[in-house]
C-alpha positions as CSV (number, residue, x, y, z in Angstrom):
1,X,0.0,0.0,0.0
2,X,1.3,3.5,-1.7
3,X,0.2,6.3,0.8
4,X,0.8,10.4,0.6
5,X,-0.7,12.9,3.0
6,X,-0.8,16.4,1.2
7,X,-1.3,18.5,4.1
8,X,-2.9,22.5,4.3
9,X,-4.0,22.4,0.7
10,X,-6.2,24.9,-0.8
11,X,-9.4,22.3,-2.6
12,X,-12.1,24.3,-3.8
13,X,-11.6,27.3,-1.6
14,X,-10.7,25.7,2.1
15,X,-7.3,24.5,3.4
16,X,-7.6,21.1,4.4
17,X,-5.8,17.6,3.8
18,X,-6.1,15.3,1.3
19,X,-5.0,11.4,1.5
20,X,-3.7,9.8,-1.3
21,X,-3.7,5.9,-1.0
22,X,-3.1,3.0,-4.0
23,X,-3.7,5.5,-6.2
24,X,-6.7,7.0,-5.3
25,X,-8.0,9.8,-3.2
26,X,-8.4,8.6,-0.2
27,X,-9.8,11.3,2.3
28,X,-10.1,14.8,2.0
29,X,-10.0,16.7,5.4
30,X,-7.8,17.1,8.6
31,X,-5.8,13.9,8.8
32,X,-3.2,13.0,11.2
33,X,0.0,11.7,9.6
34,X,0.2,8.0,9.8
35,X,3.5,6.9,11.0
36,X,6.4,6.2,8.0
37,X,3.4,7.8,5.5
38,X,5.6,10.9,3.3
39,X,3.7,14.2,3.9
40,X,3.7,16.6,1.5
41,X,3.3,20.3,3.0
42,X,1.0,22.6,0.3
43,X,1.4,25.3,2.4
44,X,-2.1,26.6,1.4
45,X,-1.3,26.2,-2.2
46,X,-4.1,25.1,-4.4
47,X,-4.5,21.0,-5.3
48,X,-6.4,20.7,-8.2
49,X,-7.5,17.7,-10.6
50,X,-4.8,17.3,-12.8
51,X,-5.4,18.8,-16.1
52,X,-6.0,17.1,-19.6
53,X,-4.5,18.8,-23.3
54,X,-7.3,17.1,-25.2
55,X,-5.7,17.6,-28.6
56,X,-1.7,17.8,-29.4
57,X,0.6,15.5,-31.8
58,X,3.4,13.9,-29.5
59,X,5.3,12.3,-32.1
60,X,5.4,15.8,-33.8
61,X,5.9,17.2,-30.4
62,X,8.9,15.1,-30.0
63,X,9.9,15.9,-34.1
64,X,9.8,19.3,-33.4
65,X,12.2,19.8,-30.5
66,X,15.2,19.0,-33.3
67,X,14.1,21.0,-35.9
68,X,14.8,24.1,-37.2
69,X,12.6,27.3,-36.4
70,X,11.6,28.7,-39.8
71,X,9.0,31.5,-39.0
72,X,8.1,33.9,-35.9
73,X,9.0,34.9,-33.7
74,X,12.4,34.0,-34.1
75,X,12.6,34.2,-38.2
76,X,11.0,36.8,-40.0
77,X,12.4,37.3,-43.1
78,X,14.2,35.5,-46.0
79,X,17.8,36.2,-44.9
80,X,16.9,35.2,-41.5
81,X,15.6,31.8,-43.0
82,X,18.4,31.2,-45.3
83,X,20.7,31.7,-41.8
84,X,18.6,29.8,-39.8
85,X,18.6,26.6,-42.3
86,X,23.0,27.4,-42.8
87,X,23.3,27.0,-38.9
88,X,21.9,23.6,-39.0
89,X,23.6,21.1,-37.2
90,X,25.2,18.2,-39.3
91,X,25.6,17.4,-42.9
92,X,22.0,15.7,-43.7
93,X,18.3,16.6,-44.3
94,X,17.2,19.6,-42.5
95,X,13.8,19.4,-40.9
96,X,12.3,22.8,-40.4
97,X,8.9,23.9,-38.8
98,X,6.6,26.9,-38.6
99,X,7.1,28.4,-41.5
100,X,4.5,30.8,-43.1
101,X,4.0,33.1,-46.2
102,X,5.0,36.2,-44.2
103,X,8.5,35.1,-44.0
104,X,9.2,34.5,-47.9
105,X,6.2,34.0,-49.6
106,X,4.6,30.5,-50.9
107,X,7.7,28.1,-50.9
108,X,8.2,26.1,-53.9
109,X,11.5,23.7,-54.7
110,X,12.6,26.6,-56.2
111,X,12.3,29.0,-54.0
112,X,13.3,27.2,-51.4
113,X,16.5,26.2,-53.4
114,X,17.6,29.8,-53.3
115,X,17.8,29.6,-49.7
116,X,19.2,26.2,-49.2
117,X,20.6,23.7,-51.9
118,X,23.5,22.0,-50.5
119,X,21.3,20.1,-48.1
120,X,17.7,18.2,-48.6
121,X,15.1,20.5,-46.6
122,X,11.9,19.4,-46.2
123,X,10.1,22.8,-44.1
124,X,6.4,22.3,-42.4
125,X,4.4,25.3,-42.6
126,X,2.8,26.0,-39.3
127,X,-0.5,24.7,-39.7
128,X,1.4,21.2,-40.2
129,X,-0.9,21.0,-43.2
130,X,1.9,21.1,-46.0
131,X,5.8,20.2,-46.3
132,X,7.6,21.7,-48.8
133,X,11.0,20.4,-50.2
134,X,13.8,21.6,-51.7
135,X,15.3,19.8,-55.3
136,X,17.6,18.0,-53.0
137,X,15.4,16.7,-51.2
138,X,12.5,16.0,-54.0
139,X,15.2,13.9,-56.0
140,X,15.8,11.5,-52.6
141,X,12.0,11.0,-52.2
142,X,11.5,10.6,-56.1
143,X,9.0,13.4,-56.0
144,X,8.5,13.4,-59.4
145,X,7.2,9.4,-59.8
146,X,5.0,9.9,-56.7
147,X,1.5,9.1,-57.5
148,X,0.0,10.1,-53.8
149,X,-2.9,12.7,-54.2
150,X,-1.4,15.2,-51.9
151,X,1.8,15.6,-54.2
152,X,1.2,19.2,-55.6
153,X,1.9,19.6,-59.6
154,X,1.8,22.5,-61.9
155,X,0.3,23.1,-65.3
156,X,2.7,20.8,-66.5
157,X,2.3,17.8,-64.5
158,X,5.6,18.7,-62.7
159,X,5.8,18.3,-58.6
160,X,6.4,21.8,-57.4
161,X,7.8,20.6,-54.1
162,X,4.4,21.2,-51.8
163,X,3.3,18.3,-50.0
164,X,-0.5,18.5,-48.9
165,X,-1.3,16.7,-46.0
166,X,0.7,13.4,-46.8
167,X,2.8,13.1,-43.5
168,X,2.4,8.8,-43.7
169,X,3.4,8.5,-47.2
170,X,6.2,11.0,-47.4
171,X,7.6,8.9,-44.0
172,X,8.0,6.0,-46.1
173,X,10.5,7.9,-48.3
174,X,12.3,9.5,-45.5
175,X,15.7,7.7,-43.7
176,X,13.8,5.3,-40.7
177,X,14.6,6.2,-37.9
178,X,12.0,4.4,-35.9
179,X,9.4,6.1,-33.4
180,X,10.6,8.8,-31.7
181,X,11.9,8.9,-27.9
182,X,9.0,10.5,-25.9
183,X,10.1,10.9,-22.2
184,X,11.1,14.3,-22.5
185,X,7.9,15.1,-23.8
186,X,6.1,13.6,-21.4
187,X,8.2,15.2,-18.6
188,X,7.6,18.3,-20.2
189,X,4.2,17.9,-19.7
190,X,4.2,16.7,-16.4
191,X,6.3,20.5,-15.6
192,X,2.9,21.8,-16.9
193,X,0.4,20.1,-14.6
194,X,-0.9,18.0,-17.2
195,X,-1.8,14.2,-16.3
196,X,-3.9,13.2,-19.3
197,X,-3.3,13.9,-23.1
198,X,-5.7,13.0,-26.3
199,X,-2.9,12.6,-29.4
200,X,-5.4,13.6,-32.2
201,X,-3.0,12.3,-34.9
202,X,-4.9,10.9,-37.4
203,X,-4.4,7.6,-39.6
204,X,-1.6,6.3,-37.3
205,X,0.7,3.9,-39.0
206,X,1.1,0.1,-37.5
207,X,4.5,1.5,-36.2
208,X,3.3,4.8,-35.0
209,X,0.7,3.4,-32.9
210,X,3.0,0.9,-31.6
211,X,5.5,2.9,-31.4
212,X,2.4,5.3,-28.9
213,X,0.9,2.7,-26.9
214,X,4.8,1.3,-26.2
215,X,5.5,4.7,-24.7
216,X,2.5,4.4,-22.6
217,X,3.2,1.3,-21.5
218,X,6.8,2.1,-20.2
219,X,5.5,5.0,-18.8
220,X,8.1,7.3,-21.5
221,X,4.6,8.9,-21.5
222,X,3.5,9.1,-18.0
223,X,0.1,10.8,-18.9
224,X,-2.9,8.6,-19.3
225,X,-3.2,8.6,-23.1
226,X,-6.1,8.8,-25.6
227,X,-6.0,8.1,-29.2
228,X,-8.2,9.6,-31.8
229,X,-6.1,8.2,-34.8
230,X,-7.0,4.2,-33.8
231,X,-8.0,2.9,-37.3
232,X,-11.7,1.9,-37.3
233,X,-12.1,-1.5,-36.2
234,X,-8.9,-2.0,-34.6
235,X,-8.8,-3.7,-31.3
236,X,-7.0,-1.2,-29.3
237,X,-4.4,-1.8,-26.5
238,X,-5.3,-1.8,-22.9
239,X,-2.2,0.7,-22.3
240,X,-4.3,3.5,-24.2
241,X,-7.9,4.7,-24.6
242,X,-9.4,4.3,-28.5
243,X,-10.7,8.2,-28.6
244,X,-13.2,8.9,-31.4
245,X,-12.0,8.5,-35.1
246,X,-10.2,11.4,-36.1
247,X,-11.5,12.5,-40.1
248,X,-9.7,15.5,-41.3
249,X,-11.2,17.8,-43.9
250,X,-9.1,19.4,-45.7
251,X,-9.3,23.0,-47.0
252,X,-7.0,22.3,-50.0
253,X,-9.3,19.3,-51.1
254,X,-12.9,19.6,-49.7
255,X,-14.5,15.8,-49.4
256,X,-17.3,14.7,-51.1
257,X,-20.1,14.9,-48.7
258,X,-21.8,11.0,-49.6
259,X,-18.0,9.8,-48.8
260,X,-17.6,11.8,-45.6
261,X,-20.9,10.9,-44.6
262,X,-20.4,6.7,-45.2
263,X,-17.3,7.5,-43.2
264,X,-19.0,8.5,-40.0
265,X,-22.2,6.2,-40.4
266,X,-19.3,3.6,-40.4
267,X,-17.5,4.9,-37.1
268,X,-21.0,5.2,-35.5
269,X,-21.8,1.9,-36.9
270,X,-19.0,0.6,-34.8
271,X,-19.9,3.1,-31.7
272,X,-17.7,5.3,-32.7
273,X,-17.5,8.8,-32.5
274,X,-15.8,11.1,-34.5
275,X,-13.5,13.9,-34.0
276,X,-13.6,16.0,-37.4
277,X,-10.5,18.6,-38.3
278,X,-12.7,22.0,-39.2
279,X,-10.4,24.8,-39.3
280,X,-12.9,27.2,-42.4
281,X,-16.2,27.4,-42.3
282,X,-17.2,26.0,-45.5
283,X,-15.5,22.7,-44.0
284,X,-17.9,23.2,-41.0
285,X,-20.9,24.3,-43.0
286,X,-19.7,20.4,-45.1
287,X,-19.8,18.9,-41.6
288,X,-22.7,19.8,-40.4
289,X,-24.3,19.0,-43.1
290,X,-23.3,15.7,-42.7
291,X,-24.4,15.2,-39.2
292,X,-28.1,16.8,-40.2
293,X,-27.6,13.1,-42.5
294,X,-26.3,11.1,-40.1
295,X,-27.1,12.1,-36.8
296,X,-24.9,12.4,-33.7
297,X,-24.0,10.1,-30.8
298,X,-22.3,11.1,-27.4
299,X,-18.4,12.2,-27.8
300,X,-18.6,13.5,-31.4
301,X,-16.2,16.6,-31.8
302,X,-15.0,19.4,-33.6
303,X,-11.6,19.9,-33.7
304,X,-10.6,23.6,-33.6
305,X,-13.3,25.1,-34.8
306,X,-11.4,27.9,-36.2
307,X,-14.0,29.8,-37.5
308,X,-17.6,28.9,-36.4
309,X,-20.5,31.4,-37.7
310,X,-22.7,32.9,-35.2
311,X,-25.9,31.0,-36.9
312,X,-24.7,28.0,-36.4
313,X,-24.2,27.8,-32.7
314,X,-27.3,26.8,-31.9
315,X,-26.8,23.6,-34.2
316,X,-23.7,22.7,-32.6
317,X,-26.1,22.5,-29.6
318,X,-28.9,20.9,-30.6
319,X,-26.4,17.9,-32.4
320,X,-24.9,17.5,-29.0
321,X,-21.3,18.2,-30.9
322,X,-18.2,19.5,-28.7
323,X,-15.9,21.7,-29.8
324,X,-12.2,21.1,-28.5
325,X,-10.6,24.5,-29.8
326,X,-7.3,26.2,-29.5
327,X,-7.6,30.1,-28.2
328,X,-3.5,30.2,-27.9
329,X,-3.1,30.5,-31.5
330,X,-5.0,34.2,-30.7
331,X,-1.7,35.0,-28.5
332,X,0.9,32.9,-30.7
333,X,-0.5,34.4,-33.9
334,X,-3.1,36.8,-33.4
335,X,-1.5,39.7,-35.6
336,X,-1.4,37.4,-38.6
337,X,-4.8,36.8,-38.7
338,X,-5.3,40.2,-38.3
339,X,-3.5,40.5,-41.0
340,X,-4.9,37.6,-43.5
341,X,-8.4,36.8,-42.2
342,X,-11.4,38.2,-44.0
343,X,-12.5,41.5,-41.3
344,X,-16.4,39.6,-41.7
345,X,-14.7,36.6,-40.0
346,X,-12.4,37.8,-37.0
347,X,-15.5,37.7,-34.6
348,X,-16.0,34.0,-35.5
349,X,-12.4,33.2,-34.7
350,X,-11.5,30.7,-32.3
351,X,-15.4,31.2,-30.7
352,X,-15.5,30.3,-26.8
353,X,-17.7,32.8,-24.4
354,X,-20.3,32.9,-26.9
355,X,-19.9,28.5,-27.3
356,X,-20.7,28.5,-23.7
357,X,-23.5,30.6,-23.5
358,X,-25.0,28.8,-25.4
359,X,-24.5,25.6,-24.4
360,X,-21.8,24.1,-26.9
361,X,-19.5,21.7,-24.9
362,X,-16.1,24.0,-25.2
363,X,-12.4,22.3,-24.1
364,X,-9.5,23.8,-24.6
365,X,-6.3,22.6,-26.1
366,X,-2.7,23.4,-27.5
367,X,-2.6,21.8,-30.5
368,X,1.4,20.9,-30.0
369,X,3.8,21.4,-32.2
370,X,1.5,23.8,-33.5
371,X,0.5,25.5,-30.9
372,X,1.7,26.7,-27.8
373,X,1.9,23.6,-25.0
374,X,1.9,25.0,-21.8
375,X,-1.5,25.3,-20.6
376,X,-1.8,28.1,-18.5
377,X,-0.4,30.1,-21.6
378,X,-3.0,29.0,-23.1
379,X,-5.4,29.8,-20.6
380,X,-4.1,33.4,-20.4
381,X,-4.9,33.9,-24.0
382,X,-8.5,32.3,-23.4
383,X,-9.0,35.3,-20.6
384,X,-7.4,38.3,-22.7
385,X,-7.5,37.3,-26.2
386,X,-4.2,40.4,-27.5
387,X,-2.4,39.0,-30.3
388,X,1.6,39.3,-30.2
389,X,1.4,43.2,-31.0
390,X,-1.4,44.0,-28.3
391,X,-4.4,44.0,-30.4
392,X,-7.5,42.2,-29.1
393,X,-9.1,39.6,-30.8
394,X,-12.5,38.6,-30.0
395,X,-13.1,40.5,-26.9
396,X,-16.8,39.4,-27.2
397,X,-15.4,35.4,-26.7
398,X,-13.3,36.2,-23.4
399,X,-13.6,33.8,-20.9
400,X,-13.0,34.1,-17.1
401,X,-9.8,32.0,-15.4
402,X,-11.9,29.9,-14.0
403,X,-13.6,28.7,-17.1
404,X,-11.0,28.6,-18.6
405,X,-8.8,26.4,-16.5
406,X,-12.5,24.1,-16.0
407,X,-12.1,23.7,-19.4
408,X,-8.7,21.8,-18.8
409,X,-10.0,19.8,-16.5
410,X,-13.0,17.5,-18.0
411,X,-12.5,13.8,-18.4
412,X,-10.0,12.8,-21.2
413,X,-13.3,11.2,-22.2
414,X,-15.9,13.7,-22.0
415,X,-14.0,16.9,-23.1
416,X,-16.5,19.7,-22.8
417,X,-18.1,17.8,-19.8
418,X,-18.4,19.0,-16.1
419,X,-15.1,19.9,-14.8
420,X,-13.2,16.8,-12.8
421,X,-12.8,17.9,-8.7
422,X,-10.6,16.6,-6.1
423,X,-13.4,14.2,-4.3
424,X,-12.5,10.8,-2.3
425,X,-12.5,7.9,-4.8
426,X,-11.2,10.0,-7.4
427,X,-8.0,8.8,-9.3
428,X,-5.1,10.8,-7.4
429,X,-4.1,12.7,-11.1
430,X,-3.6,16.3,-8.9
431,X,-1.4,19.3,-9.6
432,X,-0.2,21.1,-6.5
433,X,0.3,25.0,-7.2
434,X,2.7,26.8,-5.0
435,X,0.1,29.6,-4.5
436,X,-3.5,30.3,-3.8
437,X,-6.3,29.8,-6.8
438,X,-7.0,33.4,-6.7
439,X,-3.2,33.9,-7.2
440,X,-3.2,31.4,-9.9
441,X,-6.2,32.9,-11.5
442,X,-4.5,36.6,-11.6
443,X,-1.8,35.3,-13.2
444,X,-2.1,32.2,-14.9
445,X,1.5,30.5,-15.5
446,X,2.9,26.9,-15.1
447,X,5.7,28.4,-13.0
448,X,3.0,28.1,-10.2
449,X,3.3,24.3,-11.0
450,X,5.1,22.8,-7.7
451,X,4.1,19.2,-8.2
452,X,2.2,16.7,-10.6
453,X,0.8,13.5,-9.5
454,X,-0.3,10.9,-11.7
455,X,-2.4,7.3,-10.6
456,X,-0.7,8.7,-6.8
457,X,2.8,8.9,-8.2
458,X,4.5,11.8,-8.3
459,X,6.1,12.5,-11.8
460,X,7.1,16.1,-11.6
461,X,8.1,18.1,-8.2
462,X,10.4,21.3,-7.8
């Protein structure tokens, strides 16, 4: 028997103890200290439920820390690039990420050739929806044979280099290097506060997912660990939870709506949900239209939610559909889509006070690589909404701390659901703050973290 006493916490407004036995909470009030049993002093600093990132990419996550930075705020403009890719370590492919247009345009082999063509560069832009390589690197994945439908071609029939959401295949023709290691991710995490992640990766190879449900078997990823990119009918893995079946629609190649509907009467067929990638709202206005065909169950998602129109909120509601959303882009980003977004769709951006009034399950997320990970960064930019520059962005769609961090804490589950507290019988997943909630709540930062606990182990303490 496994037993910690966390002593003067701060749960849901009163200092008090909580006892954490087998992995479970055990008690929650004054408790003497059992002899040989470790006490933990919280000094009055908050113990909350540990929180969930219901939508990130840890194999990207893990990609992404040895890569190249290819766009703001560290590179802005095409000399900086054509440094950054020079300083790369080593004598092989280059891997950069977050790269957009306002660095040097729309990147072509060519283009991209003028700022690196010693080395094979494959760059990501930052919405992780296209890669784009150099001539170097086309010629070591035979771009130009490729008959995969994401491999852009000109006029001519000739591959210009842009790679449209193709990660699987274009893996195949890369060196192997085998799944990645994933302990420093899920350490960084842990620093955060968070004790349960959804990897909304969709498709997963045999080897990916193996390579995922190994990781959370070893405990390389400590978190408890849902999967929306299970293929349909697979039997999962005890280690992980089979999440709803992630469909992506793409803006650069709407679906067909009879084939995207099939798809999720087949996923509810097998009871199922679905988690649907909606980042425009003509692929919303295609998903909803869907849904008015198919029906919804319990646990069928949005996933960002970019841009939802103010008419059709109350649909959203009445399907029962959540929307798992990503407000830090507005802080990470904010001035760009100021800059690029249509003025008649910046109040639709990124929606979240007006998703809750009316009902709409809301949960929040990072989106990692893409977005930023830490949470309460995130939760910040959920209660102020300023892009990089200062600007606001939404102020209608502000939500309070509070909400916003509730919206962190649902069931991995359940994401939009009522927010998980720190109750006896409840799995011991708790963050310990070193600070009051009303402290945390004025200033939202994972610095406040002081200790993560997972299944009653502790797996991050400072």
């Amino acid at each position: 028997m496994t037993e910690l006493l966390i002593r003067d916490a701060e749960v849901s407004g009163t200092r008090t103890d909580v006892l954490v036995r087998d992995g479970l909470i055990a008690a929650v009030g004054t408790a003497p200290a059992t002899p040989g049993i470790r006490v933990l002093d919280a000094d009055g600093g908050a113990l909350l439920p540990g929180l969930h990132d219901h939508h990130l990419h840890l194999h990207a996550m893990a990609a992404d820390a040895n890569s190249v930075r290819c766009g703001p705020p560290r590179v802005h403009t095409a000399g900086e690039l054509t440094e950054a890719l020079a300083a790369a370590p080593g004598d092989g492919w280059i891997r950069g990420v977050g790269y957009v247009e306002t660095v040097a345009g729309m990147l072509d082999s060519t283009t991209l050739d003028a700022l690196q063509r010693e080395r094979p560069v494959r760059i990501q832009h930052r919405s992780g929806a296209m890669w784009t390589l150099n001539s170097a690197a086309a010629r070591l994945v035979d771009l130009d044979s490729a008959t995969e439908h994401g491999v852009e071609r000109d006029a001519d029939g000739r591959a210009t280099g842009r790679i449209w959401r193709a990660d699987t295949w274009l893996r195949t023709r890369l060196p192997d290097t085998g799944p990645p290691d994933l302990t420093p991710v899920g350490m960084r995490l842990a620093r955060f506060g968070i004790t349960g992640i959804t990897d909304a990766t969709p498709d997963l190879s045999a080897e990916s997912l193996t390579g995922l449900i190994d990781a959370a078997a070893s405990g390389a990823i400590p978190q408890r660990l849902s999967l929306l990119g299970v293929p349909l009918g697979h039997p999962g893995d005890p280690a992980v939870t089979t999440g709803p079946y992630k469909i992506v629609i793409a803006d650069s190649d709407l679906p067909d709506i009879e084939t995207l509907e099939a798809t999720v009467r087949q996923a509810h067929s097998l009871r199922r949900p679905v988690a649907v990638h909606c980042v425009s709202r003509e692929a919303l206005l295609i998903l909803l239209a869907v849904f008015d065909a198919t029906g919804s169950i319990p646990g069928d998602r949005i996933e960002h939610g970019a841009l939802i129109p103010a008419e059709s909120i109350e649909v959203l509601r009445r399907l029962g559909i959540t929307v798992v959303t990503q407000p830090g882009f507005i802080a990470d980003r904010g001035d760009d889509y100021l800059r690029r977004v249509e003025s008649r769709d910046l109040p639709d951006l990124y929606r979240c006070r007006s998703l809750c009034d009316a009902g709409v399950g809301l949960a929040l997320s990072s989106d990692a690589p893409y977005g930023p990970a830490d949470p309460w960064q995130v939760i910040a930019a959920a209660t102020v909404r300023r892009a990089p520059d200062g600007v606001l962005v939404g102020a209608g769609e502000t939500l309070r701390a509070s909400e916003a961090l509730g919206c962190y804490l649902a069931p991995l589950f359940d994401p939009g659901g009522r927010a998980r507290t720190v109750v006896p019988g409840a799995a011991a997943d708790l963050v310990l703050m070193d600070r009051p909630i009303a402290e945390v709540y004025s200033q939202p930062s994972s610095d406040a973290v002081r200790c993560t606990l997972i299944g009653g182990r502790v797996v991050h303490e400072r």
